[in-house]
GUGULO-475869 format. One record per residue: x, y, z of N, C-alpha, C in turn; residue in three letters. Coordinates in steps of 0.1 Angstrom, whole numbers, plus 5000, padded with zeros to 4 digits. Atoms other than C-alpha are relative to their C-alpha. Example, Ala and Ser with C-alpha at 12.3 -4.5 7.8 and 13.67 -1.06 7.14 Angstrom:
// GUGULO-475869
SITE   nX   nY   nZ  caX  caY  caZ   cX   cY   cZ  aa
SITE 5009 4988 5000 5123 4955 5078 5009 5012 5000 ALA
SITE 4991 4989 5000 5137 4989 5071 4992 5011 5008 SER
//
This chain:
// GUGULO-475869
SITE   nX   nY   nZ  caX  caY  caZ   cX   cY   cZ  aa
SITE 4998 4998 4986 8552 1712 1791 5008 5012 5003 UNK
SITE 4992 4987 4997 8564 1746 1807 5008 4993 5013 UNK
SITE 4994 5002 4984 8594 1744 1829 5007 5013 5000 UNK
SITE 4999 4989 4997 8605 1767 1853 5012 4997 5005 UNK
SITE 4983 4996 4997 8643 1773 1860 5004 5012 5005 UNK
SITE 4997 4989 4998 8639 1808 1874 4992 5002 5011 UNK
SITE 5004 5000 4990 8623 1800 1909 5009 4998 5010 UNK
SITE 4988 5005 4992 8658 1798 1928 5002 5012 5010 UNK
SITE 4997 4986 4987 8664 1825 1958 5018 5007 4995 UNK
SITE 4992 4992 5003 8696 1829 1942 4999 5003 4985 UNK
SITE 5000 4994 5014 8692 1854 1912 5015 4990 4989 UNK
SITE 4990 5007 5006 8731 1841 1903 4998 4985 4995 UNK
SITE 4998 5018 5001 8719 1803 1901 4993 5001 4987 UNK
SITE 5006 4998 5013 8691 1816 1880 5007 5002 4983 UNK
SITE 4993 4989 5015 8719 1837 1854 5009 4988 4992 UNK
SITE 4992 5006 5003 8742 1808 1856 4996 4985 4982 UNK
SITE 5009 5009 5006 8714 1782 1844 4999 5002 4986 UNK
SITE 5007 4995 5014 8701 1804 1815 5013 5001 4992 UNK
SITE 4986 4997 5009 8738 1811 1807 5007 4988 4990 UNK
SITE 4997 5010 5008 8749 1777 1796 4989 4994 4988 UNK
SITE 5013 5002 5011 8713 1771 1777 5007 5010 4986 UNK
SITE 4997 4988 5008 8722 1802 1757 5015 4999 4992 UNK
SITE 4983 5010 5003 8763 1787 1752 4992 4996 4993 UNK
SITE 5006 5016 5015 8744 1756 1735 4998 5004 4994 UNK
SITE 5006 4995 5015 8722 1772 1712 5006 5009 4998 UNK
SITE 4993 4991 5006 8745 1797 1703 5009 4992 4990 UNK
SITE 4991 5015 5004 8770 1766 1698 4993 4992 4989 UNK
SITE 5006 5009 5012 8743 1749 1679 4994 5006 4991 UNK
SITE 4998 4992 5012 8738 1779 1656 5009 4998 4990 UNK
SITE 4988 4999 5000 8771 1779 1649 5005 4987 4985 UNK
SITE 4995 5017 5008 8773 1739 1638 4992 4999 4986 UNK
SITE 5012 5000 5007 8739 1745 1621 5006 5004 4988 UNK
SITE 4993 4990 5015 8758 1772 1595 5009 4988 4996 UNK
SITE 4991 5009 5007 8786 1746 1594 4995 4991 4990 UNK
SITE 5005 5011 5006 8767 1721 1581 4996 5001 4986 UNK
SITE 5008 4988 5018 8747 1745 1553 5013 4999 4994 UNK
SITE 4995 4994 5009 8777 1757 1541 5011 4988 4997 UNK
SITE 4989 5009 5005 8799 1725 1539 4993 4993 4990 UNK
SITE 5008 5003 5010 8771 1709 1521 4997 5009 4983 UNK
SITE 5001 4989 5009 8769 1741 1500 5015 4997 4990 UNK
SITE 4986 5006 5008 8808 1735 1492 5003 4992 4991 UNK
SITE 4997 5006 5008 8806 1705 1480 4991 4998 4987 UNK
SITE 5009 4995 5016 8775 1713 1454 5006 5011 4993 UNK
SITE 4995 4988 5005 8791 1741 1444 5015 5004 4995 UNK
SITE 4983 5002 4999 8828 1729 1444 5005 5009 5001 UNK
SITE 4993 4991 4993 8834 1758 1464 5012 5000 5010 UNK
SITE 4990 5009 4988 8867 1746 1482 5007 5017 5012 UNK
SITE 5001 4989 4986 8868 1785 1498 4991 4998 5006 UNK
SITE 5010 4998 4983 8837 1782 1515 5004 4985 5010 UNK
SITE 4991 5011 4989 8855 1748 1526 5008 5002 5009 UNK
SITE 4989 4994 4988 8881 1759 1543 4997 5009 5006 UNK
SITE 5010 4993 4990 8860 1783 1563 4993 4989 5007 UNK
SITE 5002 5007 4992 8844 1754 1575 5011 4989 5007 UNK
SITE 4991 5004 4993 8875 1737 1584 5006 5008 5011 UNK
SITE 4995 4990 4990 8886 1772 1602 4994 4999 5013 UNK
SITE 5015 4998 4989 8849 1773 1621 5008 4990 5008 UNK
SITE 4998 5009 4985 8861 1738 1639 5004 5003 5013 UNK
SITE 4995 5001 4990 8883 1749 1660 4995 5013 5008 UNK
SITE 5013 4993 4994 8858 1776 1677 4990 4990 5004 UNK
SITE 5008 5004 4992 8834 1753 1679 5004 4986 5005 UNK
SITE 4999 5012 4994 8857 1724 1695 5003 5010 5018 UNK
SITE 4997 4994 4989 8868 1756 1720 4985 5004 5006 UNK
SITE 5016 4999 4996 8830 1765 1726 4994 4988 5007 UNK
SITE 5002 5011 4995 8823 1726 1736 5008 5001 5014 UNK
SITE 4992 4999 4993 8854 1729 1758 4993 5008 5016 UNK
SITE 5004 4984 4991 8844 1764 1775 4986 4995 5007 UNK
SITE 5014 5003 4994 8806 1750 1780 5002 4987 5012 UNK
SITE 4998 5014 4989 8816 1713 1798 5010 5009 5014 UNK
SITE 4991 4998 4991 8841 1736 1820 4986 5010 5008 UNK
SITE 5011 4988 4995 8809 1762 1826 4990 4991 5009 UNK
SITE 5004 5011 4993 8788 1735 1835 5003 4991 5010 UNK
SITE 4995 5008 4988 8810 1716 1856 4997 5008 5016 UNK
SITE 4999 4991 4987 8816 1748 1879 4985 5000 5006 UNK
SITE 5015 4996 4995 8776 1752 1882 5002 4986 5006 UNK
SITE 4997 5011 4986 8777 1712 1897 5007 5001 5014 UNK
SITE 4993 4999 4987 8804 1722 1920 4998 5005 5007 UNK
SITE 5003 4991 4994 8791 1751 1934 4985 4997 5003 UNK
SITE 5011 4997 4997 8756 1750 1932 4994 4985 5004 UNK
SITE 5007 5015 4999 8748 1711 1935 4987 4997 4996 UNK
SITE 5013 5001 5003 8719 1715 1914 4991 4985 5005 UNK
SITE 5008 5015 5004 8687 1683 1916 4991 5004 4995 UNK
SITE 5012 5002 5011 8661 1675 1898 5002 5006 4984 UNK
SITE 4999 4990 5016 8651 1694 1870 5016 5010 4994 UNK
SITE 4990 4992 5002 8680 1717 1872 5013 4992 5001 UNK
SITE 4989 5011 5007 8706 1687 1873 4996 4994 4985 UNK
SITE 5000 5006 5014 8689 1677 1843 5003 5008 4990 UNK
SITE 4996 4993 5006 8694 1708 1828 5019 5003 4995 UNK
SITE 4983 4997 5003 8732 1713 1832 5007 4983 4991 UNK
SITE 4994 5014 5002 8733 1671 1824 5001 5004 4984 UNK
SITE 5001 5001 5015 8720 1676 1789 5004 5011 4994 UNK
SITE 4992 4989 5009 8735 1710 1780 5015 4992 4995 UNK
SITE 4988 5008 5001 8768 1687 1787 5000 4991 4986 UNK
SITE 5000 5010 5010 8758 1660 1766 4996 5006 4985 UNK
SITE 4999 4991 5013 8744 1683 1740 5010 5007 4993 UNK
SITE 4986 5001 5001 8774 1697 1738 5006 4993 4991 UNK
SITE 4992 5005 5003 8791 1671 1731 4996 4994 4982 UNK
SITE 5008 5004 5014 8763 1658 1700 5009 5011 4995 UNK
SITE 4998 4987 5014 8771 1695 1684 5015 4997 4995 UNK
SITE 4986 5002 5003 8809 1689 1688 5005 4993 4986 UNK
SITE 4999 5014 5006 8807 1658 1670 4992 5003 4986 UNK
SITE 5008 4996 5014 8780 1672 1640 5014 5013 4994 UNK
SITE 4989 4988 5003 8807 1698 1639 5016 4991 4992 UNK
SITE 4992 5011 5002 8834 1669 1632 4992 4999 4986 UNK
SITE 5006 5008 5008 8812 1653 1608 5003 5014 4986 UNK
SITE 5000 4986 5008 8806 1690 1592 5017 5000 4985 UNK
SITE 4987 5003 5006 8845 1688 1584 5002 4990 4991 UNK
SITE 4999 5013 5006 8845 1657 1571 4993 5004 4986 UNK
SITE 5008 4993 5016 8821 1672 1541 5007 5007 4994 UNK
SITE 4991 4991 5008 8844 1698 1537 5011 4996 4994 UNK
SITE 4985 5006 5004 8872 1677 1530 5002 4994 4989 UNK
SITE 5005 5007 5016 8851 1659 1503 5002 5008 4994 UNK
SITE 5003 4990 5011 8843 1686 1491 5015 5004 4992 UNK
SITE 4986 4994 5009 8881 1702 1485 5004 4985 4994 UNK
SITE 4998 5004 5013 8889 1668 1472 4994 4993 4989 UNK
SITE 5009 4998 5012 8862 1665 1449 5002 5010 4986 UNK
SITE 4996 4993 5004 8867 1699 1438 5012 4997 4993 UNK
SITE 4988 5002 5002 8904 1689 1432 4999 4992 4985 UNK
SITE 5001 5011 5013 8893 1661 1406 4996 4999 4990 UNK
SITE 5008 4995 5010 8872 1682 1388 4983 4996 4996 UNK
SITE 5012 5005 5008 8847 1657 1376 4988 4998 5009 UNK
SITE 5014 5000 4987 8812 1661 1393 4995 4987 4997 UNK
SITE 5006 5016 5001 8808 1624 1405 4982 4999 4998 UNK
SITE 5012 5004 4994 8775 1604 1409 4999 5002 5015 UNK
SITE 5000 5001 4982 8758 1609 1441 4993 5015 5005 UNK
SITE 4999 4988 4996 8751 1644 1441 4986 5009 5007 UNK
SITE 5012 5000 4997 8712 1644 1444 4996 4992 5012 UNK
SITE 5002 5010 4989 8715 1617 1468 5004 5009 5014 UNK
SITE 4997 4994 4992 8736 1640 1487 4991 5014 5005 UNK
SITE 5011 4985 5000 8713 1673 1486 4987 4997 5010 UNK
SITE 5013 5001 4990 8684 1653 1497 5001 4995 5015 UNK
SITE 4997 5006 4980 8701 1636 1529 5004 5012 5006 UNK
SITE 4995 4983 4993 8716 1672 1536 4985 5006 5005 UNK
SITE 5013 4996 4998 8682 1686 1538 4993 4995 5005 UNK
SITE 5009 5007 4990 8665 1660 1560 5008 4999 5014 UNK
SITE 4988 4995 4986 8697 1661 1588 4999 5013 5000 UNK
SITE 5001 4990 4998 8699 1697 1588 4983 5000 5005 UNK
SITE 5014 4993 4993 8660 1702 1593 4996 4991 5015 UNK
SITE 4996 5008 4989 8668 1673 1616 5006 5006 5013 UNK
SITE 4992 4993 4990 8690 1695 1634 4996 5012 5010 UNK
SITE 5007 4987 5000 8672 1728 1635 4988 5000 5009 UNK
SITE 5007 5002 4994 8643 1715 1647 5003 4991 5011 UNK
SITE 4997 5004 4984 8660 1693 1677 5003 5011 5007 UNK
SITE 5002 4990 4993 8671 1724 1684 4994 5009 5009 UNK
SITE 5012 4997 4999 8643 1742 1681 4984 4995 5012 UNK
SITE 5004 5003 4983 8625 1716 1710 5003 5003 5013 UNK
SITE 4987 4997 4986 8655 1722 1729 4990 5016 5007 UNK
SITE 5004 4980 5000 8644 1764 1730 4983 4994 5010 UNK
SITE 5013 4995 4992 8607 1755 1738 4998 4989 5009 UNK
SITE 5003 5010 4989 8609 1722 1759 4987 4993 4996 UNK
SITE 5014 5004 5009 8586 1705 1733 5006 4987 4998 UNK
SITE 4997 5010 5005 8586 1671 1735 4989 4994 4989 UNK
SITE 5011 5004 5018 8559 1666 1711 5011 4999 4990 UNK
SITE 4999 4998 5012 8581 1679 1685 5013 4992 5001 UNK
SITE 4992 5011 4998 8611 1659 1698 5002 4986 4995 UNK
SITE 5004 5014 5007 8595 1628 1693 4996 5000 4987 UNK
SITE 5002 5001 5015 8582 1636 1659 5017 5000 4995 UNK
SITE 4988 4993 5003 8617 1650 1652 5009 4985 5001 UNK
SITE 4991 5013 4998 8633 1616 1664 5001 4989 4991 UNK
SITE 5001 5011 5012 8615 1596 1643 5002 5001 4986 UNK
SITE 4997 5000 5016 8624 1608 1613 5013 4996 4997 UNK
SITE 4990 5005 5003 8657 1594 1616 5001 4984 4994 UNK
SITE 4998 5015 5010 8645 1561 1605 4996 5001 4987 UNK
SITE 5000 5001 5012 8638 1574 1573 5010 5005 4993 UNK
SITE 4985 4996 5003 8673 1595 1573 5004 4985 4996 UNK
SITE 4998 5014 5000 8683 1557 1573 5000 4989 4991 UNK
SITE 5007 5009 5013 8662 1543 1549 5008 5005 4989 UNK
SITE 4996 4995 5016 8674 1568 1525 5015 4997 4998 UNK
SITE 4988 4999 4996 8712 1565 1536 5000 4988 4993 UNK
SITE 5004 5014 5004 8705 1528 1526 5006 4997 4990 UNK
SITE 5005 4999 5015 8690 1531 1491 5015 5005 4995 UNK
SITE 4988 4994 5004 8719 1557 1485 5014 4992 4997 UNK
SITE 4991 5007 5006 8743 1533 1494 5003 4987 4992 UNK
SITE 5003 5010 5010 8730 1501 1474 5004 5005 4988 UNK
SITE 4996 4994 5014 8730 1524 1441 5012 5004 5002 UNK
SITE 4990 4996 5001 8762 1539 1443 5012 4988 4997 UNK
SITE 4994 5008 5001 8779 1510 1450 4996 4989 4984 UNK
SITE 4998 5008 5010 8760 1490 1422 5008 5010 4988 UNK
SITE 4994 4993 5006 8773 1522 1402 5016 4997 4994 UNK
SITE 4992 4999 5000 8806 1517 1410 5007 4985 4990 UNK
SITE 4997 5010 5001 8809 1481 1405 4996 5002 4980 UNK
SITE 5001 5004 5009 8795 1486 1366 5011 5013 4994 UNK
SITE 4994 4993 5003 8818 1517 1362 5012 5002 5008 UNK
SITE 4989 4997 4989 8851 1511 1380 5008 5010 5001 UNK
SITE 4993 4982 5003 8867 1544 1368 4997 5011 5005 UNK
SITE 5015 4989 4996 8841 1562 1386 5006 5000 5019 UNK
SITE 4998 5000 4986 8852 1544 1422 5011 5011 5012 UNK
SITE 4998 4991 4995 8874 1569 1435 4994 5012 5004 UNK
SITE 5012 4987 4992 8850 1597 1435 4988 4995 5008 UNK
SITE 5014 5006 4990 8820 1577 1444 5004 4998 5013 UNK
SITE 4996 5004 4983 8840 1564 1473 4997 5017 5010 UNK
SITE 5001 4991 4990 8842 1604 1485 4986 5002 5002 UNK
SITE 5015 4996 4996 8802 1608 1481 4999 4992 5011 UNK
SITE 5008 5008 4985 8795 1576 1502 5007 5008 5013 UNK
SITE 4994 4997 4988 8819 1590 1532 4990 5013 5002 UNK
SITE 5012 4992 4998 8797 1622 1526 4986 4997 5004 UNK
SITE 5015 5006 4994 8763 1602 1531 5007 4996 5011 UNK
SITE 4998 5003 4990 8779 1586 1557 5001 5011 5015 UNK
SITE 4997 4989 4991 8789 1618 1578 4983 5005 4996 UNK
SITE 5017 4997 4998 8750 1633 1570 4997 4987 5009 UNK
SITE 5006 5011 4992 8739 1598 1585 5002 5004 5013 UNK
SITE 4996 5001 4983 8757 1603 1615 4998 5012 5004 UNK
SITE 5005 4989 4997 8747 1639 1616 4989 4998 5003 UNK
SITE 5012 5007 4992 8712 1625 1622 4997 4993 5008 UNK
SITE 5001 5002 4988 8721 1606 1647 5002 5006 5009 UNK
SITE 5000 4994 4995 8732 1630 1666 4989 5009 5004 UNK
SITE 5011 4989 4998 8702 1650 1663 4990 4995 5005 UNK
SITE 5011 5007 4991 8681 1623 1674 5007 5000 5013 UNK
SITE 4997 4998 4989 8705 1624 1704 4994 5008 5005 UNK
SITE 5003 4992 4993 8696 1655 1710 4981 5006 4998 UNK
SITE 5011 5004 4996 8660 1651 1711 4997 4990 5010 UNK
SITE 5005 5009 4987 8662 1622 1734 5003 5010 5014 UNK
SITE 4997 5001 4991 8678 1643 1756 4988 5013 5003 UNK
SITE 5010 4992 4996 8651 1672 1754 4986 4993 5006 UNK
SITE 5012 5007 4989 8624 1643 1767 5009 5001 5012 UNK
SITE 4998 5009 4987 8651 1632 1794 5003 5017 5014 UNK
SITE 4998 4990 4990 8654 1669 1804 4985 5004 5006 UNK
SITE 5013 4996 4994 8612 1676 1807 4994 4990 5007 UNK
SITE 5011 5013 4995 8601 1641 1816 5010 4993 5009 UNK
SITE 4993 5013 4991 8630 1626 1836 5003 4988 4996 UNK
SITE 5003 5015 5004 8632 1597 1815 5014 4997 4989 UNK
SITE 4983 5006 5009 8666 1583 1796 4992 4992 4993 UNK
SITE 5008 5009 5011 8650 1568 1763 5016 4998 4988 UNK
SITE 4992 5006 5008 8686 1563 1749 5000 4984 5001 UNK
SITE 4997 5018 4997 8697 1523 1743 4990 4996 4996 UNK
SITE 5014 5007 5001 8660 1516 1725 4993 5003 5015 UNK
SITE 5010 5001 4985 8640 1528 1760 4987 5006 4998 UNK
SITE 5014 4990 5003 8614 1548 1738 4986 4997 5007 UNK
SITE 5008 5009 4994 8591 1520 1747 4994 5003 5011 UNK
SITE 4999 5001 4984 8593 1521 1786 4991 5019 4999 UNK
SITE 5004 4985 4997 8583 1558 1777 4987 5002 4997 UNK
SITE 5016 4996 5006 8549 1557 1757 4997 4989 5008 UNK
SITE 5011 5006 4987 8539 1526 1781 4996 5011 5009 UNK
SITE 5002 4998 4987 8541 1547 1809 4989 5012 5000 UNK
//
């Protein structure tokens, strides 16, 4: 579906609109790298490229910041509706997903330095490679709908978080039976699960932000299970 955000009599409402879109995905570039290279970190027991990603946070908690204050002003002033309230709604909330993948990001890095620290390359490590690689393309491509206002790919994009899920599962069944036959082991293992666990919730996020690319072209709030109410209609 094409939408049009550049039919406004004031050119400024036009620049303001495109300006905060352009924030996000800049912002969600940004998280995107985080995520590669914290994952990279902890395959690599690189604990400098870790602490680069612990630096990145605080840029992109001031970038979340700067965008919800950017956005506010355009409500205040301009009183956007329709389409163009939904636009400034879900930059907001988008926002806030990336913030939050940005968090999560950290949280890898943290494994990673104390992984790194312990030396010994736990179990888990394959488990972790392949849930990195299905969140990330998770990411990229919610993005990526975001840019073209593609809910097609949204909804494909969405659904694949129930197999992020599935696998997050499996992962954590075996590890845990792991641990339990090798107790000497559970201190490291414990850091991988927290690692699957932060990818997990990196994918939720990214299905966030595909619901909100339907709720910005279609008008329609499909958070809370509403998918439904959506392909009825």
């Amino acid at each position: 579906m094409e939408m049009h955000f550049d039919q406004h009599i004031s050119r400024q409402f036009n620049e303001d609109l495109e300006g905060i879109k352009t924030e996000m995905l800049e912002m969600g570039g940004m998280v995107a790298r985080q995520v590669a290279d914290a994952v990279d970190a902890l395959s690599n027991a690189d604990s400098q490229l870790a602490e680069e990603v612990l630096r990145i946070e605080e840029e992109i908690d001031r970038r979340e910041m700067a965008l919800d204050e950017h956005a506010t002003l355009i409500i205040a002033k301009r009183q956007p509706a329709a389409s163009d309230l939904r636009m400034v709604m879900s930059v907001i909330r988008i926002a806030r997903d990336l913030e939050r993948i940005g968090d999560e990001a950290s949280k890898i890095a943290k494994m990673a330095i104390a992984l790194t620290d312990e030396g010994t390359s736990p179990r888990g490590y394959t488990e972790i490679r392949h849930l990195a690689n299905a969140v990330r393309k998770m990411l990229n491509d919610a993005l990526d709908a975001y840019t073209r206002f593609d809910v097609e790919s949204a909804m494909h994009t969405l659904a694949e978080d129930e197999q992020v899920d599935m696998d997050y599962r499996t992962a954590v069944r075996e590890l845990v039976t792991y641990m339990m036959e090798d107790p000497r082991s559970i201190s490291r293992v414990i850091n991988v699960l927290w690692t699957l666990r932060a990818l997990e919730r990196i994918g939720d996020h990214a299905k966030n932000i595909c619901e909100q690319v339907v709720y910005l072209v279609e008008g329609a709030d499909i958070r809370h299970g509403h998918l439904r109410n959506l392909k009825q209609s």
